[in-house]
C-alpha positions as CSV (number, residue, x, y, z in Angstrom):
1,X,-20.4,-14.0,-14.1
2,X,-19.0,-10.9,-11.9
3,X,-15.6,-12.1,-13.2
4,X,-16.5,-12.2,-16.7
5,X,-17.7,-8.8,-16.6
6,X,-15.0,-7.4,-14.5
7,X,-13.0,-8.7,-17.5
8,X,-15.1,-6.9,-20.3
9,X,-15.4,-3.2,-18.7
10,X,-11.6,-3.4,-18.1
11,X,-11.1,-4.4,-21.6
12,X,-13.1,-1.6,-22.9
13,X,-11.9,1.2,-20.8
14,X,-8.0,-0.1,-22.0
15,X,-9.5,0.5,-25.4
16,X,-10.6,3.8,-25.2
17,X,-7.6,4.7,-23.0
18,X,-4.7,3.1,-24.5
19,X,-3.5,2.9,-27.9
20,X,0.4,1.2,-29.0
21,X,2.2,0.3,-32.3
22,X,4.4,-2.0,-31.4
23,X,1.5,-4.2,-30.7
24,X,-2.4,-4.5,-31.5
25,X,-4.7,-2.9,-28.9
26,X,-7.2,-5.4,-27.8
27,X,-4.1,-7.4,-26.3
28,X,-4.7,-4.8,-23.3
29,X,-5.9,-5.7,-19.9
30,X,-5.7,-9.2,-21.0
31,X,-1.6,-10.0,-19.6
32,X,-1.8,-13.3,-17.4
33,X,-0.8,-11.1,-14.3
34,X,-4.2,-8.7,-14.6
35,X,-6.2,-12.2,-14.9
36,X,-4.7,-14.1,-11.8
37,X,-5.8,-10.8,-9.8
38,X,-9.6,-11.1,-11.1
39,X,-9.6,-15.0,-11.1
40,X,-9.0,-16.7,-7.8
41,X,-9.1,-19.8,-9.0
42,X,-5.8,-19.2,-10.7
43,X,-4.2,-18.7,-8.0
44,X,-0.7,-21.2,-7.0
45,X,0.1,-22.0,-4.0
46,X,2.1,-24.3,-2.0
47,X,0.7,-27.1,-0.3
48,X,-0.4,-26.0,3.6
49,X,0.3,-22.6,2.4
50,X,-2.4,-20.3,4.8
51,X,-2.4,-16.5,5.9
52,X,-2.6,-15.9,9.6
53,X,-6.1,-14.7,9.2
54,X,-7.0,-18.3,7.7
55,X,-5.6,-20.1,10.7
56,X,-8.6,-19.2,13.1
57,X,-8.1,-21.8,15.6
58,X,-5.2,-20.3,16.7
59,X,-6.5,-17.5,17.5
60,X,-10.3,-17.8,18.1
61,X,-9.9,-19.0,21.9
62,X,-7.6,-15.6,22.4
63,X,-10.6,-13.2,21.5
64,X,-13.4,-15.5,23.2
65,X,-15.2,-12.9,25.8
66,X,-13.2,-10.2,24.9
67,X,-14.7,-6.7,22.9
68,X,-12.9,-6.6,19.9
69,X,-11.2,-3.6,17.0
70,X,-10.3,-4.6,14.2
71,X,-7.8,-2.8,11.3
72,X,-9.0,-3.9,8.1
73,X,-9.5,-3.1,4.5
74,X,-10.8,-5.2,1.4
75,X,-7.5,-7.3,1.7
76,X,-8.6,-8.3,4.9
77,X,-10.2,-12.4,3.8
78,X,-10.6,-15.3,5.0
79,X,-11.7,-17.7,2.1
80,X,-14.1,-15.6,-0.1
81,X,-15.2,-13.6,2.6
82,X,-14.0,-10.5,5.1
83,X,-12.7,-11.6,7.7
84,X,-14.9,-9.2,9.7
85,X,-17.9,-11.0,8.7
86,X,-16.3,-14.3,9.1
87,X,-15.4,-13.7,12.8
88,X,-18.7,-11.9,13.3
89,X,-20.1,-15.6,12.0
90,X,-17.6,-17.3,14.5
91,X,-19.5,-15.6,17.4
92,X,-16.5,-12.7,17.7
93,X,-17.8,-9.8,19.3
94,X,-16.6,-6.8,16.9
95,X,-17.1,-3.4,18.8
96,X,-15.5,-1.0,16.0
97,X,-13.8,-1.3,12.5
98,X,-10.7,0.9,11.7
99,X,-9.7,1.9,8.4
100,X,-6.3,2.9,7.0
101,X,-5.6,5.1,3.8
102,X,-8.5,4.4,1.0
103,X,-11.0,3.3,3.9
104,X,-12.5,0.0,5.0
105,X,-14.2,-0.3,1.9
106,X,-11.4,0.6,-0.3
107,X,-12.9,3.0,-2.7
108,X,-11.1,6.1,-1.6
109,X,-8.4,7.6,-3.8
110,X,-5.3,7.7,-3.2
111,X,-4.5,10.4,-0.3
112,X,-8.0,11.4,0.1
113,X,-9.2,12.2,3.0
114,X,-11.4,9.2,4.9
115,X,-14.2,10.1,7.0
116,X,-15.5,8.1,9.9
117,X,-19.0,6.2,9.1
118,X,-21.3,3.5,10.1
119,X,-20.4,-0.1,7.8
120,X,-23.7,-0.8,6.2
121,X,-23.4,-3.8,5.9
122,X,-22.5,-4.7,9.4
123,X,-23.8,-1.8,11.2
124,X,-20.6,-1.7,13.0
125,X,-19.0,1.8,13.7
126,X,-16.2,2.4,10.9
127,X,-13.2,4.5,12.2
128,X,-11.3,6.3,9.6
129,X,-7.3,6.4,10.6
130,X,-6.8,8.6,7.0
131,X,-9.2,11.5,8.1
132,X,-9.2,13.7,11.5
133,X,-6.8,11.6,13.0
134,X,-3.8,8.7,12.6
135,X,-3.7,7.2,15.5
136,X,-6.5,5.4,17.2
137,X,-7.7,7.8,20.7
138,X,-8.1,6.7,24.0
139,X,-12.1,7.5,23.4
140,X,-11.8,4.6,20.5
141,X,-10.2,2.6,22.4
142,X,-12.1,2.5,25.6
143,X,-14.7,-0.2,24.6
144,X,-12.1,-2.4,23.2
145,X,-10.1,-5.7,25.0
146,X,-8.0,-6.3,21.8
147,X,-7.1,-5.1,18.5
148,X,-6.8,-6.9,15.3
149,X,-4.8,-5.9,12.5
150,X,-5.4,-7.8,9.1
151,X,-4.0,-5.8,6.6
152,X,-2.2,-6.6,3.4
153,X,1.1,-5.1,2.8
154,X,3.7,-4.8,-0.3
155,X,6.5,-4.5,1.4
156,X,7.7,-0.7,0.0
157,X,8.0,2.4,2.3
158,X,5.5,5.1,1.0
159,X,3.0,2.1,0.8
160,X,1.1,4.0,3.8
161,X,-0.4,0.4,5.2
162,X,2.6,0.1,7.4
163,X,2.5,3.9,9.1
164,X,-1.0,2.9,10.2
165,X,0.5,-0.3,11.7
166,X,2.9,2.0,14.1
167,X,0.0,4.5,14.4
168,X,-1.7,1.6,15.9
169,X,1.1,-0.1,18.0
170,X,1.4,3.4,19.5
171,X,-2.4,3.6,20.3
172,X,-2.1,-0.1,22.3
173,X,0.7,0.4,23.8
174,X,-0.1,3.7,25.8
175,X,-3.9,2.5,25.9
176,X,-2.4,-1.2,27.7
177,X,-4.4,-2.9,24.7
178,X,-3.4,-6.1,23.4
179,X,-2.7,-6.1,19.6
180,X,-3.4,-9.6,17.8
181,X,-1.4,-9.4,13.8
182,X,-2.7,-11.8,11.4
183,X,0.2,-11.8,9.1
184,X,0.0,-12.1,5.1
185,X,2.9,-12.6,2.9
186,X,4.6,-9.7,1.1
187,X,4.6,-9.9,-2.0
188,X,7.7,-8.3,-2.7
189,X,9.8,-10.3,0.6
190,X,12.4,-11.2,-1.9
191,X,13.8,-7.5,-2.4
192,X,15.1,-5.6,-0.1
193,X,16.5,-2.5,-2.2
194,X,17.0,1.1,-1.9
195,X,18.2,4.0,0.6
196,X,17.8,4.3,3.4
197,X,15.2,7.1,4.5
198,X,16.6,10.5,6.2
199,X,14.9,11.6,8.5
200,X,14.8,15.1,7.4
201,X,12.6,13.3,4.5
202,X,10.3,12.1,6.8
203,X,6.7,12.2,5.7
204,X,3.1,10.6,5.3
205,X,5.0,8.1,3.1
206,X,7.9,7.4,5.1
207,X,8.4,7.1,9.1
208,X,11.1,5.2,9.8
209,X,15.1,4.6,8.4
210,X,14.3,1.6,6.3
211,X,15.2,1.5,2.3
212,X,12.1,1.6,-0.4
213,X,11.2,-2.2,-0.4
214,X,12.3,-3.7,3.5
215,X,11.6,-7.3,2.3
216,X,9.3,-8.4,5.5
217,X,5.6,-9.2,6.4
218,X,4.0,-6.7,8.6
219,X,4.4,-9.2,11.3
220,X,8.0,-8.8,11.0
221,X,7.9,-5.0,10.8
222,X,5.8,-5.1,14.0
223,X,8.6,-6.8,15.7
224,X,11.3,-4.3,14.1
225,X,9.1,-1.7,15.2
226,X,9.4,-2.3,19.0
227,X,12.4,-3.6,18.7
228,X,14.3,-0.9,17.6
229,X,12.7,1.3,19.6
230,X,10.7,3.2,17.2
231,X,7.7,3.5,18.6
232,X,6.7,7.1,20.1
233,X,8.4,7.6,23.4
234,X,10.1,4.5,22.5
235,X,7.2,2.6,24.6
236,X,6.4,-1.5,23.6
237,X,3.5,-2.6,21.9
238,X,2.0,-6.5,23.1
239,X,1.5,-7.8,20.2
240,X,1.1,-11.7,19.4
241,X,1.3,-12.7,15.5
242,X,-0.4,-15.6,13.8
243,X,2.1,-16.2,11.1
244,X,1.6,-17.2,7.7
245,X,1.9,-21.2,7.6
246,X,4.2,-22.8,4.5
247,X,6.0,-19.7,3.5
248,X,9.2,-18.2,2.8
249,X,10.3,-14.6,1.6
250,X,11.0,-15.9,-1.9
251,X,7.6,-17.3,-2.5
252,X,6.1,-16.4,-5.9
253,X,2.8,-14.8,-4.1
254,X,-0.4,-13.5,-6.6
255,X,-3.0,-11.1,-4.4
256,X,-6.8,-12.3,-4.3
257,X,-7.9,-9.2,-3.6
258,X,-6.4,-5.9,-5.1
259,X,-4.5,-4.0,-2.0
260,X,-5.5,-1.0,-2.9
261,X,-7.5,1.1,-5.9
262,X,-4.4,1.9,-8.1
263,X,-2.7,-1.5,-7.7
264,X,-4.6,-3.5,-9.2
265,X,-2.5,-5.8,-10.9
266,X,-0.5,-8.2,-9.8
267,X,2.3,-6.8,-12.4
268,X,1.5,-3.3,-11.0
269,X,2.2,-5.0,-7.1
270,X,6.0,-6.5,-8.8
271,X,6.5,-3.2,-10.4
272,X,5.5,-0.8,-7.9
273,X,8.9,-0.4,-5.8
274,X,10.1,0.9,-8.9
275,X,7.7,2.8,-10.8
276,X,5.9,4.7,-8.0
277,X,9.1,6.2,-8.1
278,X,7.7,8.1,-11.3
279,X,5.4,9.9,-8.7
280,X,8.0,12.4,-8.0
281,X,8.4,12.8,-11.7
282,X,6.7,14.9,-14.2
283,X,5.2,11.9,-15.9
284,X,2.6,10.2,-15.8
285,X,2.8,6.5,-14.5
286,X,-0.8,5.5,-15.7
287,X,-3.1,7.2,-13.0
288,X,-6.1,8.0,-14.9
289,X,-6.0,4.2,-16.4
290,X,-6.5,1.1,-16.0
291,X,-3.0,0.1,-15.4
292,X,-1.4,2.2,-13.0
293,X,2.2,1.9,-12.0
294,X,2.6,-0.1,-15.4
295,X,3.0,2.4,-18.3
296,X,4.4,5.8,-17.8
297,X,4.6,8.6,-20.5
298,X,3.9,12.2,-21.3
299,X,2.8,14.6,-24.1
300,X,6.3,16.0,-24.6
301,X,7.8,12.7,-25.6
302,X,5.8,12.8,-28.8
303,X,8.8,11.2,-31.1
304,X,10.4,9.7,-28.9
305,X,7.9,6.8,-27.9
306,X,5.6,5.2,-30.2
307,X,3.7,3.8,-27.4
308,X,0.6,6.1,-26.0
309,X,-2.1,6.8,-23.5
310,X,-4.7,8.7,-22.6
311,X,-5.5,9.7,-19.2
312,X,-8.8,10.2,-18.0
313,X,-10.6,11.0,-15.2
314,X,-11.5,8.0,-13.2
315,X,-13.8,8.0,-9.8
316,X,-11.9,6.2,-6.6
317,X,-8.9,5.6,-8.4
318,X,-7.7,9.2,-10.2
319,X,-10.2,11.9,-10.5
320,X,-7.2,14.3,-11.9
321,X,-4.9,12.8,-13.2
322,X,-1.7,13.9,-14.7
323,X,-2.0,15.1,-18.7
324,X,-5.8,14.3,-18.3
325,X,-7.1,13.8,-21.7
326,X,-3.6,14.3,-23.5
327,X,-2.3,11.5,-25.1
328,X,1.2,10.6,-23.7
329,X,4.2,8.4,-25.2
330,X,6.5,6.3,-22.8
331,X,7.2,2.6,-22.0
332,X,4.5,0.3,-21.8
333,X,6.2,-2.5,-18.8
334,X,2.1,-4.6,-18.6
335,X,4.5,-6.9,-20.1
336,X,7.9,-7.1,-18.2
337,X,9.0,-10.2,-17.6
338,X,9.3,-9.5,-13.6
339,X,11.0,-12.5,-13.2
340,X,14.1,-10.1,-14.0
341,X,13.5,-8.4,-10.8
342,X,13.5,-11.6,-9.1
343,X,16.9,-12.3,-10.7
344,X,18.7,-9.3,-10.1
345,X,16.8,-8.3,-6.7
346,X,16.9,-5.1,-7.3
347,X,15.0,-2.0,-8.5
348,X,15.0,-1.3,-12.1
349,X,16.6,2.6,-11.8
350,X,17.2,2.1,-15.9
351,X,13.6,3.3,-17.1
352,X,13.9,6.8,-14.9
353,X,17.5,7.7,-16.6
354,X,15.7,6.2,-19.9
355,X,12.6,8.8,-19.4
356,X,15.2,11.7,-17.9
357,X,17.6,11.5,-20.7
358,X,14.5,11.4,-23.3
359,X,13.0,14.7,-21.8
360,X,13.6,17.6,-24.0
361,X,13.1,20.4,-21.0
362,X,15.2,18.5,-18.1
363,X,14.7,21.2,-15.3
364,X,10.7,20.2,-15.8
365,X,11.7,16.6,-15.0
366,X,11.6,17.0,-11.1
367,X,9.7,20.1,-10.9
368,X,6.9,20.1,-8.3
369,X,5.2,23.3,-9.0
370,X,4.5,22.5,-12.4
371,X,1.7,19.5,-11.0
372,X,-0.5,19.1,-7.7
373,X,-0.2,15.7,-9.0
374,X,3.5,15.3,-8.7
375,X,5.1,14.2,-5.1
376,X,8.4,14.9,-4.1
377,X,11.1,12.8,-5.9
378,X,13.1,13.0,-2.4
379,X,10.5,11.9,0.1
380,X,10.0,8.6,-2.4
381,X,13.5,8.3,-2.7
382,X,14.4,9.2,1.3
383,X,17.5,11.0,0.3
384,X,18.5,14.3,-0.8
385,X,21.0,13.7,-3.7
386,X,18.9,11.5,-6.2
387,X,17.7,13.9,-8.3
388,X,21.4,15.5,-8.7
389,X,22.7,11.8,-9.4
390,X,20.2,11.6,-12.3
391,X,21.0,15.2,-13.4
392,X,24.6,14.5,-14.1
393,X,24.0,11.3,-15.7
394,X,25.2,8.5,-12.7
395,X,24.8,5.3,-13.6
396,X,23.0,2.6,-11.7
397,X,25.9,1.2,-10.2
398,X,27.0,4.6,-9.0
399,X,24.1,5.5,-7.5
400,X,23.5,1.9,-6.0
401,X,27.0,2.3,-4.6
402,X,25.9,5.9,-2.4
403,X,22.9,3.8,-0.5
404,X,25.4,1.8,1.5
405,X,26.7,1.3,4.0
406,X,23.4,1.8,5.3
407,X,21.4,-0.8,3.0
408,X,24.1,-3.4,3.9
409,X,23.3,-2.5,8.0
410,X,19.7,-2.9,7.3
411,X,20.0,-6.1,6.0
412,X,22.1,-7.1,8.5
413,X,19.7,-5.4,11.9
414,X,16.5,-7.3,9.5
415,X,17.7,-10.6,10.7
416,X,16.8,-10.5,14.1
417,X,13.1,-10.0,13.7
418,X,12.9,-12.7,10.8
419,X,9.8,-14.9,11.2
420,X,10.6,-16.7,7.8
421,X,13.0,-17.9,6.1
């Protein structure tokens, strides 16, 4: 019944929110991708196909005794439950709960500060690593054996799941804590696309020299992470993985549980290393909807776009939203065939020259003082002559061809901390 309603307050908000020629309004919210998220039993997998979290019995006898953390968020299952309360079923002694960006609960917007709390539910002290402070403190730490991280990933850069993971590894290592990573598939492992960051665009939504999506499992990324030396002070992190069982990097993998509040489709997840792009963009790419990171648009392409939205103000997703309550023309992609991305493994760069060339004030298109709402186009990028390459009208292939060599060397330093194929 929860389903079934989920199902109905999505379809009315689309209603009110969204409005299109091209095609007749109550299709919205109702693409096969939006339903596989809210209906588990759609989901496909392949036979013996189970997360790390799922495989308990390999990792049960490593935390029996032993005081226990554990990084989590609402991605964090086993079966139909969290895996906090499924270990705290399975006799694990849980000391403290850490939460990255959006909290333990997940119903904090996007970059909002997270406060540290008591679960509810569990009565377990909840420690906020998206508040005060990013990295887990000796004072945490001091009652804990071993930490857990359970979190799922997307496999993009300024996805911010992966910072906490180093923030973490950092914490354990200079702490002498053992960290225990349950890995999850990425959803995105088949791409691996995009510059690679500079450091002098390092930020909350970048760290380390990787390109936008790094095509690995956080697993992996922990290995990468110590083994390049990235790590603070360059010091090493134990860590032991429980990897996923039946998988490979080009897997076709549909979410259970939304990641985070804003993606909250599984076409929004396949879209997202390309349209969050639009964050550094004076558009909006569907905050303030139901269908974030899946239609983007803007008041001043009346004429240009017969497809529109309305932005609104929405609690724990977008509060203030870009254009609130003007009605904005763009693309509507709820309906890309992402099996294109698949194809081509790449990042669709076509829709941002589309939206540029469309824009009738061009110096607007980038601008960051014209919107609190707007991130910089560089640190989502991770290099410095993007925007430029847009301005004087590169093509894809152009641009493509200034992220290498250093794309190509990733690819090739990725190998050595493979788990899957």
């Amino acid at each position: 019944m929860k389903t079934y309603i989920s199902i109905a307050l999505t379809c009315l908000i689309a209603l009110s929110a969204c409005g299109q020629q091209s095609k007749p309004t109550e299709q919205l919210g109702k693409t096969p991708s939006e339903r596989k998220l809210l209906i588990r039993d759609n989901l496909k997998l392949p036979n013996g196909f189970k997360t790390g979290a799922e495989q308990t019995e390999k990792y049960l006898p490593l935390l029996k005794g032993k005081r226990v953390g554990m990084v989590v968020n609402p991605t964090s299952i086993i079966g139909n439950e969290t895996s906090v309360d499924s270990l705290l079923k399975r006799g694990v002694k849980i000391q403290k709960i850490f939460g990255p960006e959006h909290g333990f609960r997940g119903n904090a917007s996007a970059g909002v500060s997270v406060n540290d709390d008591v679960d509810t539910k569990t009565g377990i002290k909840a420690i906020s690593l998206y508040g005060k402070h990013s990295t887990p403190t000796a004072e945490d730490l001091a009652d804990i054996d071993v930490m857990i991280f359970d979190i799922q990933d997307v496999g993009v850069r300024f996805y911010t799941y992966i910072n906490t993971l180093q923030h973490v590894m950092e914490a354990c290592a200079v702490n002498n804590k053992e960290l225990l990573i349950l890995d999850r598939p990425n959803p995105n492992g088949y791409l691996i696309d995009g510059p690679i960051l500079d450091p002098k665009f390092k930020s909350g939504i970048g760290i380390q020299p990787i390109p936008i999506a790094h095509g690995l499992t956080v697993g992996e990324y922990a290995q990468m992470l110590n083994g390049e030396g990235w790590l603070k002070d360059k010091v090493k992190c134990k860590i032991t993985i429980i990897k996923n069982a039946n998988y490979n990097h080009d897997m076709e993998y549909t979410l259970p549980v939304k990641p985070s509040p804003n993606l909250n489709t599984q076409q929004s997840i396949m879209l997202y290393p390309t349209t969050c792009l639009f964050e550094g963009t004076y558009l909006n790419h569907g905050r303030g909807t139901m269908f974030p990171f899946t239609i983007v648009g803007a008041p001043y392409l009346k004429g240009k776009f017969d497809f529109n939205f309305t932005p609104k103000s929405i609690k724990g997703m977008s509060e203030t939203p870009l254009f609130q309550d003007q009605v904005c023309y763009g693309l509507d992609l709820r309906t890309y065939d992402v099996s294109k991305l698949r194809k081509t493994k790449a990042i669709n760069l076509s829709w941002i020259i589309e939206l540029y060339n469309a824009s009738p004030k061009k110096e607007d298109f980038f601008n960051t003082k014209l919107s609190k709402e707007m991130g910089t186009i560089e640190k989502l990028v991770g290099v410095a002559d993007f925007r430029q390459q847009i301005a004087d009208g590169k093509s894809e292939k152009e641009i493509r061809a200034s992220w290498e060599p250093g794309l190509s060397a990733y690819k090739t330093m990725r190998k050595k901390y493979l788990l899957y194929n």
